[in-house]
N, C-alpha and C positions, 0 to 999 in steps of 0.2 A: 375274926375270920373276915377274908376281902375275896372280893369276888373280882378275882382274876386266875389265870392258869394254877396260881396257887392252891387253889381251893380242890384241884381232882388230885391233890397227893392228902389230904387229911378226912375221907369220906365218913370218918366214922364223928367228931363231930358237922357236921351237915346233915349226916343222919340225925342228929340230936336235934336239931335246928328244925327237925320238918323238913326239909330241903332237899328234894330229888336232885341227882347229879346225873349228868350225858351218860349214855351206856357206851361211850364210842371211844377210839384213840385219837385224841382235838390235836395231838401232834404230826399224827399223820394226816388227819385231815385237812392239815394247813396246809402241809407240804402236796398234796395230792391237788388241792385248788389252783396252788401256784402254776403245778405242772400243766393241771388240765383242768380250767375250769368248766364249768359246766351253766351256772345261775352267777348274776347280777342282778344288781336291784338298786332302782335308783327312789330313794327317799328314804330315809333310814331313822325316820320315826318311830312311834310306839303301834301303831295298826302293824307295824312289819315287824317290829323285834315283839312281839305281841300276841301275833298269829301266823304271820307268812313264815318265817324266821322258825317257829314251832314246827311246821310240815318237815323240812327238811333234815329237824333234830329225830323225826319220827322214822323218816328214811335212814338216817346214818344208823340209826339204832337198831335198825332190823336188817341190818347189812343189802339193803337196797340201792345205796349211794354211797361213793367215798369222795365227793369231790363234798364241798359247804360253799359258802352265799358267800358273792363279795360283796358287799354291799354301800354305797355311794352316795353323795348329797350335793346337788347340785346350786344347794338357797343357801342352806345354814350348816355351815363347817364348824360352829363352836359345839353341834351334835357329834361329829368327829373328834375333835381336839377334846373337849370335857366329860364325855359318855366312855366312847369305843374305845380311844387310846390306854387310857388311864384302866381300864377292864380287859384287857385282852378282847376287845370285842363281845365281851358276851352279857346276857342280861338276864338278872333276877323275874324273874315271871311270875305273877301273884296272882292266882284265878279269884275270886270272890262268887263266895256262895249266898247267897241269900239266909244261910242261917247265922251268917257271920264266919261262918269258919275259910280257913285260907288253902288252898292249894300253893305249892312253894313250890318254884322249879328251875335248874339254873339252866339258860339256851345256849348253848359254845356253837351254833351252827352255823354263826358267823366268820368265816375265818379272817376277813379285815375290812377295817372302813374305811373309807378312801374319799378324799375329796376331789370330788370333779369339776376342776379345775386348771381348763386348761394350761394358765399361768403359771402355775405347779408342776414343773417337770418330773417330777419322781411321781407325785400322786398320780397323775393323770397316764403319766407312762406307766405304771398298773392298769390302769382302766383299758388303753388301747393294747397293751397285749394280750389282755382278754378278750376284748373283738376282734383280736387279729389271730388267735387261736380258733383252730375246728372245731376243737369240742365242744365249745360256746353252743348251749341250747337255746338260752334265752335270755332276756331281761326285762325283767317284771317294772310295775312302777307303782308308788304308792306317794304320789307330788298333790295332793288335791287336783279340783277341778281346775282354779285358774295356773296351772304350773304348765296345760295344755294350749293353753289361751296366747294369740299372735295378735293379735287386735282389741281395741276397747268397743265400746257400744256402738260407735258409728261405724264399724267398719275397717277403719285407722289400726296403721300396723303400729305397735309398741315402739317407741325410740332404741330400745335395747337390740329387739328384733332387725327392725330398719337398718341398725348398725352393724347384726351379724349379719345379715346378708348382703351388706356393701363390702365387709370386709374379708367374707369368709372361714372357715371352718379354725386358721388358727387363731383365731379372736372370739372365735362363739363365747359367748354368756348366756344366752337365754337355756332354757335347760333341754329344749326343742332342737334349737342349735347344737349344745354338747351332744346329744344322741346323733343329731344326723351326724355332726365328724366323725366320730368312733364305728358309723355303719359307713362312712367313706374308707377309714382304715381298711376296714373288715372287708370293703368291696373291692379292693387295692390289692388285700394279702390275699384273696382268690375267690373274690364272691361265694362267699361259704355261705348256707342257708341260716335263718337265726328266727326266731318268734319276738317279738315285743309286746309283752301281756301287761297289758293296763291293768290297775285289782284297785282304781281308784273307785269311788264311792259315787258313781256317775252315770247316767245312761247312755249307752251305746261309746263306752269308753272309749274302747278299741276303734271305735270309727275316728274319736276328738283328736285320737296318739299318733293312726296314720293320714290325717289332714293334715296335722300342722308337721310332721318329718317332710313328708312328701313337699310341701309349700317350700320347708329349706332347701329342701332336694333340689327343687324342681329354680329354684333362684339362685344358688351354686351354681347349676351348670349352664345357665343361663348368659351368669358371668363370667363363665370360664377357669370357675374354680373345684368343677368336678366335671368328668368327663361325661357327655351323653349317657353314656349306659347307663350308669350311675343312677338316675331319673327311674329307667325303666325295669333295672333291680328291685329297689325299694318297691315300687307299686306292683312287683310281680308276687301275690302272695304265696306262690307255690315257692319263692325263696326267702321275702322277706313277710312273714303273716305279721295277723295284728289282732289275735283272739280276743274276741269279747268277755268281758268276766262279770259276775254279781257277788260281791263281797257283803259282808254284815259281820262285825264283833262291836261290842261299844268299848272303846279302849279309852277310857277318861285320864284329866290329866293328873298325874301323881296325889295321893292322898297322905294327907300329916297323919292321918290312926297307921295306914300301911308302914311308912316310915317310922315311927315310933314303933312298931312290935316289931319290926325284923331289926331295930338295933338293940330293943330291950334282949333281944335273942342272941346277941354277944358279934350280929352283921353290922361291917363299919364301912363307913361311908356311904352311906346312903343318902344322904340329902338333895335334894332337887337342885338344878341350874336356871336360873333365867340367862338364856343367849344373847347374844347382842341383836338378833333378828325377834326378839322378844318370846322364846321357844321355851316353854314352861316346860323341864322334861328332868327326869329324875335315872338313875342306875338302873331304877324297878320300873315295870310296866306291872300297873292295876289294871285287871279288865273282868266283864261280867266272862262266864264257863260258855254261851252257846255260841257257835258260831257257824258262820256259812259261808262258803266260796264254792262258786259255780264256773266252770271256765270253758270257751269252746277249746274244743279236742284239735289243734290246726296249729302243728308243733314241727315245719319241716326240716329239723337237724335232729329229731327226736327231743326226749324231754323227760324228767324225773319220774318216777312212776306216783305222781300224785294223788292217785286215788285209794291206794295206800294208805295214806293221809286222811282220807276222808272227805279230798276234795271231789266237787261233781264234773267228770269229763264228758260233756259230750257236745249238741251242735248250735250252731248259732240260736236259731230261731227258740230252744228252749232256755239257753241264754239270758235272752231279752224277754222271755213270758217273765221267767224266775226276777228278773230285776225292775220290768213293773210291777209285777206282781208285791214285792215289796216295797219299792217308793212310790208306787202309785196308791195302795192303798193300804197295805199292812203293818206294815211300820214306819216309814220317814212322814206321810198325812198326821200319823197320830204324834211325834216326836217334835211336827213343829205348831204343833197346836200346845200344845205343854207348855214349849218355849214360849212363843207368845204370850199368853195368858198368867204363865210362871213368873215372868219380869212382870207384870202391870200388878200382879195380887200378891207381889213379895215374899216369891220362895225364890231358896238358892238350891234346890235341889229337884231334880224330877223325880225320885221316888217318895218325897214328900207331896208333892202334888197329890201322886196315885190313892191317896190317901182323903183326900178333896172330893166329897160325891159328886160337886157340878164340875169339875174338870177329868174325872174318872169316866162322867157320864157322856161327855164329851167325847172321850178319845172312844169310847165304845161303841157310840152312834156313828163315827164316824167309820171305826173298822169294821164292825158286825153289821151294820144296817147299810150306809150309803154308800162303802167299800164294794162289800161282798158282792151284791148284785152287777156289779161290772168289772168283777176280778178277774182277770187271767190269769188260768192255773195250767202251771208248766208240766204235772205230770209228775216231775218227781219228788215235790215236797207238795203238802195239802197245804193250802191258803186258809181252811179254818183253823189247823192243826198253827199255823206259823201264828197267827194273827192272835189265837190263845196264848201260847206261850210269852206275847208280846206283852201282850194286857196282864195277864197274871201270874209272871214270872220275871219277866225282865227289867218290863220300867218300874215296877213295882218294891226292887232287889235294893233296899236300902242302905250297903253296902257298896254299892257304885257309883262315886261320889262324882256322878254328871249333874251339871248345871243347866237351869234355861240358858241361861246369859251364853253357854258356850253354844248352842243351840241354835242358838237364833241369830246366830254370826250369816251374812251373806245369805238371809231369808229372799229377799229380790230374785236370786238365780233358780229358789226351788220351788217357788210356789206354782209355777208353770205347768211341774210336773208333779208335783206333790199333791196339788188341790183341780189343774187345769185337763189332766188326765182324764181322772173323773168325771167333770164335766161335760167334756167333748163327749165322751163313750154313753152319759147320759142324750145329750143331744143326738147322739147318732143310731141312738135304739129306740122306735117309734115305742116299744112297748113300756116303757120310761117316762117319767113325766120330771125335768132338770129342776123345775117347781117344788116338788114332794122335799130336796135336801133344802137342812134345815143347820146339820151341826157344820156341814163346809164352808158357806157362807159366811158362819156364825166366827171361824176360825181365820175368813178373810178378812171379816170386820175387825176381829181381835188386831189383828196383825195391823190394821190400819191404825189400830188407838193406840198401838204398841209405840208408832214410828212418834207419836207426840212427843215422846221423852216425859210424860208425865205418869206417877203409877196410880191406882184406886186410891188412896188417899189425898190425891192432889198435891205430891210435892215430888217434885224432879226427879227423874232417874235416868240414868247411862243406859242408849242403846248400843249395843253389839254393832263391830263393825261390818259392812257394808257398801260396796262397790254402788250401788245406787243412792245412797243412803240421803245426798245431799239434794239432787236432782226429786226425789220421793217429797224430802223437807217443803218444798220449794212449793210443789205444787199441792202438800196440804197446809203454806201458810196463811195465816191468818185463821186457823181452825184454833180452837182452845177449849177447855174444860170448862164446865159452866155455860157456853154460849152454843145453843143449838145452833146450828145454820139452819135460815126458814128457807134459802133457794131450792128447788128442786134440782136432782143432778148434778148439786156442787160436785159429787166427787166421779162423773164420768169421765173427764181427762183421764183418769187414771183406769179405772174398771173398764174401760175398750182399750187398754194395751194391751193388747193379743202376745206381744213378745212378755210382758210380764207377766200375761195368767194364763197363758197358752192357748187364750182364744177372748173375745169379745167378749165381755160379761155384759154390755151393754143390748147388746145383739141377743144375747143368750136369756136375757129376761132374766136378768139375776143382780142387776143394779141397785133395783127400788128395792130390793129388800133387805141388801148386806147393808146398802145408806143408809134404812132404817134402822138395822141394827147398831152400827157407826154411831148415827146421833143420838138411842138410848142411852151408849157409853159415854155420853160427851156432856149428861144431864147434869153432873156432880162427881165429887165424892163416895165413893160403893157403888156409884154405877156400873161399874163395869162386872162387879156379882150381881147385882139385880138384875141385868140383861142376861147374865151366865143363866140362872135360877128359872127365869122367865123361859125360856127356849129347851130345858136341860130337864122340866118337870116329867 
């Protein structure tokens, strides 16, 4: 059995296989997309063929939509060319249960992947007559954080950037760029109204999506490669919005046990690709069953009837409760404290860890105890209700083969708001004392003895990549294993970068104590448990 359009003329074995098949006509639904599409989506990873990619298969199935996803990749085209093509677009979908047993289900809600790529006259010429059609609702995005990114740390626009906006929309590359040309098209064939729903895994998404459009916008027409209006389209949200969203599934990357039982089950080709953009990415998406998407309701072309799905529609402001409310202290605080501490005491797995009482005790204090007290609860989901299921169902699902290593990828960007949240909201409640936390601190220091590259036994380990990562090096060298440093405040350079912890840890009286923790870990060998053990009693 292969999973491609072949697969909806033989259902009966599939049924043998465990294997849910689309309830839909995937032939008309191609044909229906081309004529009139409706969703786009640019990043064509496993969070989308995984979860987002799922909504829509939910709608065709219950006859609430007939148009499916086209869905695009503006970084890595060997996800096009070695996934999409070769499958008819569609993807094996593996839930993981915690008892081990598998959910099977195949997605066709794709009707095609496209690389966006201006270069590319045929692909790209799909893409633009989709913005240049009315029906066009939206386009979602699922690029990471830095895919939004125009500038480096100083401020400094990107060489890429710098280049599309010297040269204009028919040389765009940056993925910033490919969007605003296609909403140039779109504004050309008759400013038809459009949404752009960020569903990256970021705070205040939808804010980072129409900065950096707008910044192309607004340096096109500047140069005179878009007309005036143009500008004030885009920043008009009553035609072009920019809904904020809070997404959560853990979509990890492909699993050798998942591959092994769906070919022992008579499914071929399964085997994973590494891309040339180095994209670990397999035919099957493994992911844990809970999942959550929050989106504001700010859709003016209309929009799928997503709640349907299960997603949560409604307004800004509960939006952004719902998405600190989870990366401030419910889940993303406790996911990179794991990471950290998972790389230094030599696990490759986080639901190994959960199984560790001093890193167990950890993530608990940090969610139940130093969390809670300054949670923001949006109202429609309970923060103790989410923050349970975190602790004792999810990262604990041994079955969801996530890593620290993958985890602790680009720790610099989150610790701001992962761990600097909290603090601030401590500082800013007289009835609070920022003194009393004990496990956040304890998870800054971690992260600091992380960046050594050495683990609790004292012998060399690979850190996770890291936009900061060199600049961090830099200014803890000359720090080493075995050698306390006796200066006081060796390490405030770093602890008052307010841009890195999202406020002064120096100022906030919270220095001496994460340093003290720092150079317990830095006594030997096992230090870094014995400081765990000592704080975690």
């Amino acid at each position: 059995m292969k999973l491609n359009r072949s697969c909806l003329t033989d259902r009966q074995a599939w049924d043998k296989a465990s294997v849910r098949l689309p309830e839909f006509d995937w032939e008309k639904m191609t044909e229906v997309t081309e004529q009139s599409p409706v969703w786009v989506h640019f990043g064509a990873g496993n969070i989308f063929r995984g979860f987002i990619a799922v909504l829509q298969q939910r709608l065709l199935e219950e006859g609430l939509e007939k148009s499916g996803i086209i869905a695009a990749d503006t970084f890595d085209f060997d996800i096009i060319d070695k996934i999409y093509t070769p499958h008819d677009s569609m993807t094996m979908m593996v839930g993981l249960k915690p008892d081990g047993t598998m959910d099977r289900e195949i997605i066709a809600s794709v009707a095609k992947g496209v690389r966006a790529d201006v270069n590319d006259e045929k692909e790209f010429g799909s893409l633009v007559r989709a913005f240049e059609n009315p029906s066009l609702q939206m386009a979602s995005f699922t690029i990471t954080e830095k895919g939004y990114a125009l500038t480096n740390f100083k401020g400094e626009l990107f060489p890429v950037v710098e280049k599309d906006m010297q040269e204009g929309p028919g040389k765009a590359s940056h993925a910033m760029s490919i969007v605003a040309a296609l909403l140039l098209k779109r504004y050309e064939a008759g400013r038809f109204p459009l949404a752009l729903v960020s569903m990256d895994n970021c705070s205040h998404n939808g804010e980072k999506l129409k900065s950096s459009v707008v910044a192309i916008a607004k340096a096109w027409v500047e140069k005179g490669f878009a007309p005036a209006g143009f500008l004030g389209w885009v920043e008009d949200e009553d035609q072009v919005s920019f809904p904020w969203s809070m997404i959560d599934k853990i979509t990890p990357r492909p699993a050798e046990e998942v591959q092994k039982a769906l070919e022992e089950d008579g499914i071929e080709e399964m085997a994973p690709i590494i891309t040339s953009r180095n994209t670990y990415i397999a035919p099957f998406v493994n992911a844990e069953i809970p999942q959550y998407l929050v989106v504001e309701d700010r859709f003016p072309n209309g929009r799928p009837a997503l709640e349907k799905a299960g997603v949560y529609l409604t307004d800004r402001d509960t939006v952004n409760q719902t998405e600190r409310m989870k990366v401030t202290t419910c889940l993303n605080p406790l996911h990179t404290a794991l990471a950290v501490y998972g790389c230094v005491l030599g696990y490759n797995s986080i639901a190994a860890e959960m199984k560790d009482e001093d890193l167990k005790a950890l993530v608990e204090r940090i969610g139940y105890q130093e969390g809670m007290p300054v949670v923001t609860d949006p109202g429609i989901l309970s923060p103790e209700a989410f923050v349970k299921e975190v602790i004792e169902y999810r990262l604990p699902n041994p079955f969801i083969p996530d890593t620290p290593q993958r985890i602790a990828t680009d720790t610099s960007q989150k610790v701001a708001i992962r761990f600097g949240e909290t603090i601030k909201a401590y500082l800013a409640d007289e009835a609070l004392d920022v003194n009393s936390l004990t496990a956040i601190p304890l998870a800054i220091a971690g992260w600091l003895r992380y960046l050594l590259g050495v683990n609790d036994e004292g012998t060399e380990m690979e850190i996770s990549s890291d936009p900061m990562l060199e600049a961090l090096k830099e200014q803890l060298k000359g720090i080493s294993l075995g050698e306390v440093p006796q200066e006081k405040g060796f390490l405030n350079e770093i602890l008052s970068n307010s841009v890195l912890f999202g406020t002064d840890l120096v100022k906030a009286g919270l220095s001496e104590k994460i340093e003290g923790m720092f150079c317990e870990m830095l006594e030997g060998p096992g230090a870094v448990r014995k400081t765990l053990k000592k704080y975690m009693k």
